[in-house]
C-alpha positions as CSV (number, residue, x, y, z in Angstrom):
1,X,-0.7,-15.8,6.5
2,X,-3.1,-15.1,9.5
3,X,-5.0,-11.8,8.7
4,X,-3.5,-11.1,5.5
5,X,-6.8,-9.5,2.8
6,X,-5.2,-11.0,-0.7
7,X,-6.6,-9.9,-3.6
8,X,-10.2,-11.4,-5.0
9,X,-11.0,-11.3,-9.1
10,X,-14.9,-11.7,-7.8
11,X,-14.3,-8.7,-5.4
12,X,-12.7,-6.9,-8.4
13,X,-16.0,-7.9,-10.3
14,X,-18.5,-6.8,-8.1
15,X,-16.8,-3.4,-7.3
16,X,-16.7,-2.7,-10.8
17,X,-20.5,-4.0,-11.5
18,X,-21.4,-1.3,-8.6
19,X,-19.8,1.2,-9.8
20,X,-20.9,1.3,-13.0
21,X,-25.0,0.5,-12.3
22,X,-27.1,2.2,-9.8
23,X,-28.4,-1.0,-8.9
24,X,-27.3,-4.6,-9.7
25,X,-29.0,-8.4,-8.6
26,X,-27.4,-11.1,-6.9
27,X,-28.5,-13.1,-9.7
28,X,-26.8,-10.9,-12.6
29,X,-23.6,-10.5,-10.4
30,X,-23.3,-14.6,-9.9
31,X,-24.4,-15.2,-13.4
32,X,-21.5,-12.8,-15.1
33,X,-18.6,-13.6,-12.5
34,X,-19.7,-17.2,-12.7
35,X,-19.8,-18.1,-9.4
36,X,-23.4,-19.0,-6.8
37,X,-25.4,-16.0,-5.4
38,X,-24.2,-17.5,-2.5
39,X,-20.6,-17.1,-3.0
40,X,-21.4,-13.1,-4.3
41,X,-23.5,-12.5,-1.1
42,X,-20.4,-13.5,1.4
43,X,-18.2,-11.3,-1.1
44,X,-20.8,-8.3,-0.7
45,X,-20.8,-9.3,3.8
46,X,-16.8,-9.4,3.3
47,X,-16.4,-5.7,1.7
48,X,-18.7,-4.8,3.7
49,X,-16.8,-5.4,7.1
50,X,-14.2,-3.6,5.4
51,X,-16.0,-0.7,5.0
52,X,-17.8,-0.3,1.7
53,X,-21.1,0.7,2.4
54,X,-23.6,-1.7,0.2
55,X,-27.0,-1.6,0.9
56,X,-29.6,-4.6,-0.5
57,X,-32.9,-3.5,-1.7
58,X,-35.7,-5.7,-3.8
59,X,-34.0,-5.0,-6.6
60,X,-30.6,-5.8,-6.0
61,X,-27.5,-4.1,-4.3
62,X,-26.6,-0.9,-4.2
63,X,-23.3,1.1,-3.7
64,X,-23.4,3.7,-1.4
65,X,-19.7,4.6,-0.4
66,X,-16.3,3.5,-0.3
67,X,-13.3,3.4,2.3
68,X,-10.5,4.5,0.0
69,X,-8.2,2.1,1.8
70,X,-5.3,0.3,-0.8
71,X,-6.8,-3.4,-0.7
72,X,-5.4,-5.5,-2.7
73,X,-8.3,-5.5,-5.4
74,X,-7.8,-1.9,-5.5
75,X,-4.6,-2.1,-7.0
76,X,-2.8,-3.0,-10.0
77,X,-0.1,-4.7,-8.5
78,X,0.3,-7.5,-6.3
79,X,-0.5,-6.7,-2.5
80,X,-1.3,-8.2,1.0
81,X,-3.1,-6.3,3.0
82,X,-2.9,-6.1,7.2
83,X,-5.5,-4.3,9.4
84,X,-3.2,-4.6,11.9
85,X,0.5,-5.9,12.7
86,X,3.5,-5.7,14.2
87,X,5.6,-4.5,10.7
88,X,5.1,-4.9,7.5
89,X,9.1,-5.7,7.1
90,X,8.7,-8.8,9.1
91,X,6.1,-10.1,6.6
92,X,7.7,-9.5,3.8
93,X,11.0,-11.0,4.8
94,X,8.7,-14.0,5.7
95,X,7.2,-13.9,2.0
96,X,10.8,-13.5,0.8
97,X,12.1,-16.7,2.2
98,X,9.1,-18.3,0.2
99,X,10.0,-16.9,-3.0
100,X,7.7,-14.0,-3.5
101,X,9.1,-11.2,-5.9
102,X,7.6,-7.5,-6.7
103,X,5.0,-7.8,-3.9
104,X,3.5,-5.0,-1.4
105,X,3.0,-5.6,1.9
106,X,0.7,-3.1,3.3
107,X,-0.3,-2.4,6.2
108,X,-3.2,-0.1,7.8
109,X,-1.9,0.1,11.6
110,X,1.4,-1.4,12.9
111,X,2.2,-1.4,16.4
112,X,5.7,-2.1,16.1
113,X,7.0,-0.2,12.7
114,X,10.8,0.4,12.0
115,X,12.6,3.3,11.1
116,X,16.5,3.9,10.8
117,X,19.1,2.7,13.2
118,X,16.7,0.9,15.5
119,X,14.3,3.6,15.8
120,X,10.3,2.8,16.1
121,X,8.4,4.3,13.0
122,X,4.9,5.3,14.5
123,X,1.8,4.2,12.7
124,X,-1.5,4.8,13.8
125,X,-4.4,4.3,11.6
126,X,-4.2,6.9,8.7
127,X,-1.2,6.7,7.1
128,X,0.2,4.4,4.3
129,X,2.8,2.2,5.7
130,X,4.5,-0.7,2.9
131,X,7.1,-2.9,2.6
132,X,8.2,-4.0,-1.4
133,X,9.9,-7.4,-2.1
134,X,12.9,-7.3,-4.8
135,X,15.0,-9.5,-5.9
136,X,17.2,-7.8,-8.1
137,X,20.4,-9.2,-10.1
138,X,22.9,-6.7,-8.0
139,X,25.7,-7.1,-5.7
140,X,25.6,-5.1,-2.0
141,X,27.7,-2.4,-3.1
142,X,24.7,-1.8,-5.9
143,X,21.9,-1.4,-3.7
144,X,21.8,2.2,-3.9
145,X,20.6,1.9,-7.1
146,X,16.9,0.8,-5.4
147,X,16.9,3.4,-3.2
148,X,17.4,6.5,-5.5
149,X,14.9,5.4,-7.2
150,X,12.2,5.4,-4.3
151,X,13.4,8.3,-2.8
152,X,12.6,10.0,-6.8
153,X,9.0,8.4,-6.0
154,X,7.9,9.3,-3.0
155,X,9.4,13.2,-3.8
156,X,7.4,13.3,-7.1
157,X,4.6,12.1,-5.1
158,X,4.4,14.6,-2.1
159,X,4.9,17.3,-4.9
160,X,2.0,16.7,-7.2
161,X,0.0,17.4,-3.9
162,X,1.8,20.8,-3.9
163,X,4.0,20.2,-1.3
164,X,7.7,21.3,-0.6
165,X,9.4,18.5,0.0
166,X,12.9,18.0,0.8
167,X,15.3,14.8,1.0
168,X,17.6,14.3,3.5
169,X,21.0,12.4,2.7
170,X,20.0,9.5,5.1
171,X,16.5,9.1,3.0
172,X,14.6,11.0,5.9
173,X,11.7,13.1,3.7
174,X,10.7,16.4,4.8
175,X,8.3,18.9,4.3
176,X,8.9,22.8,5.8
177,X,11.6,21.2,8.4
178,X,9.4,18.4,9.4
179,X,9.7,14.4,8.9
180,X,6.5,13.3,6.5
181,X,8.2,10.6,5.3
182,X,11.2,7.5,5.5
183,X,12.4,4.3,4.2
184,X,14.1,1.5,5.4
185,X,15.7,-0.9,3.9
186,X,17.4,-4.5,4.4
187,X,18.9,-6.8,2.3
188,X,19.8,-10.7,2.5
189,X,22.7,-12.2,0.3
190,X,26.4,-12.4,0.0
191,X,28.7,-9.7,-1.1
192,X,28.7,-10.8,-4.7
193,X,24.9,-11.4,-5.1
194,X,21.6,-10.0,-3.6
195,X,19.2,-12.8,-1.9
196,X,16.4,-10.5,-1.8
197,X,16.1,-6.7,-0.7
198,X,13.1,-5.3,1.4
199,X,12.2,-1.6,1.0
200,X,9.8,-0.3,3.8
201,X,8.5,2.8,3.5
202,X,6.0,5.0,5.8
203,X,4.4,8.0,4.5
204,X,2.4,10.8,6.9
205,X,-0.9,10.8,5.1
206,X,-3.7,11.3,7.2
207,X,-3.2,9.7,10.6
208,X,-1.8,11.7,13.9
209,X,2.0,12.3,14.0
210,X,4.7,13.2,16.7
211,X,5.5,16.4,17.6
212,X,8.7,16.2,15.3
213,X,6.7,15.1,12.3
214,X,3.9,16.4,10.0
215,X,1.6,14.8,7.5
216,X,-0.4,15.6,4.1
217,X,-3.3,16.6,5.7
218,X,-1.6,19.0,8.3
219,X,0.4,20.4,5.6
220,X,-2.5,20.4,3.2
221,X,-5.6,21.3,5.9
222,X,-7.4,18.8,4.2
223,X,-8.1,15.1,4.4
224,X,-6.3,13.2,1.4
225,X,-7.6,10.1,-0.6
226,X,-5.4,7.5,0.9
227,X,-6.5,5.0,-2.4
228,X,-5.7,7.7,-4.8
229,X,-2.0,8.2,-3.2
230,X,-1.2,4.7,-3.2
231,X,-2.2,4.0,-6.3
232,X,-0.1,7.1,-7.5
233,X,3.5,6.3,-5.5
234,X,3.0,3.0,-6.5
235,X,3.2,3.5,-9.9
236,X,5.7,6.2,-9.5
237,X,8.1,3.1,-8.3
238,X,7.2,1.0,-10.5
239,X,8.1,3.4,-13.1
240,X,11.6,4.7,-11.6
241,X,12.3,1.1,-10.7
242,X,11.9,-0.2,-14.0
243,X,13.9,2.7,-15.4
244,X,16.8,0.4,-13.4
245,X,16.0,-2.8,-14.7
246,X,14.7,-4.0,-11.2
247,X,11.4,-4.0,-11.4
């Protein structure tokens, strides 16, 4: 897929080399991932494009700081990841057709997001916008049993950060009367049996919002770690899902 980030073991390597030594050689890195200096040093050029700071002195590399952004390699579960696209649910029903099951599609900025009943989700840099891949042994009539679930996850969420959230009947989320947070879902199959089902979910976090919405960091007056929140929801579904038997 053209611009998709997929997840890297030698990314996952190095990240974890830095992190744990001030200071680390090309050498030692190619020698314990097993792969050429060569291959490490476009690793170390790729990350940083993406916005870990990595500096190279005589005696090796050196973190500096990260972006916080949910890359793939950031994440226990599988993930694409999108700078920028139209919507994440177009992706993932693209990856759905191809068989893929129990992946994230993430995207940093999309300029054509969905919400509800034709309506456009905006999503400027900032926030965490997703789309999850399913492909659970249900009928249509059952699909409600995915949704509860997320709508449990995203709630618990919001309120470990303190926040009073509330959950409207059409799975709008809200915090003190304004929208922080939605999902979205379509399914493929017949009446009997689900195809596949596509949850998309966009969650206020840190980017700019309409006048109708809010976000964490409004709400909070603080910047939130974008990484730290992924990682969190994420395994909030995971768990609530697999409470179903769908995950």
């Amino acid at each position: 897929m053209k611009g998709a980030i997929r997840d890297s073991s030698i990314k996952r390597e190095i990240l974890k080399k830095l992190r744990c030594r001030k200071v680390v050689s090309g050498d030692e890195i190619a020698r314990e991932v097993k792969t050429s200096r060569v291959a490490v040093w476009k690793h170390i050029n790729e990350l940083k494009t993406l916005g870990y700071s990595i500096i190279s002195t005589p005696k090796g590399y050196i973190l500096i700081s990260e972006p916080r952004k949910p890359y793939p390699w950031e994440l226990d579960f599988e993930s694409y990841y999108f700078k920028e696209i139209e919507s994440t649910m177009d992706i993932a029903r693209e990856l759905a057709e191809k068989g893929a099951r129990n992946v994230f599609v993430i995207a940093e900025k999309q300029t054509r997001g969905r919400g509800r009943v034709g309506s456009e989700w905006s999503s400027p840099e900032g926030g965490l916008y997703f789309s999850l891949i399913l492909k659970p042994e249900l009928s249509l009539v059952d699909v409600n049993r995915i949704v509860y679930p997320f709508l449990e996850a995203l709630k618990e969420g919001l309120e470990d950060y303190g926040l009073p959230v509330e959950v409207a009947p059409n799975g709008n989320i809200f915090v003190n009367g304004k929208k922080i947070a939605g999902i979205l879902v379509e399914v493929e199959g017949e009446l009997d049996q689900v195809k596949y089902v596509i949850i998309g979910v966009g969650v206020n976090v840190n980017n700019p919002t309409p006048v109708n919405g809010t976000s964490m960091k409004e709400e909070l007056k603080k910047e939130v770690d974008l990484l730290e929140f992924t990682r969190s929801l994420f395994t909030k579904i995971y768990k609530h899902l697999s409470a179903e038997a769908i995950f």
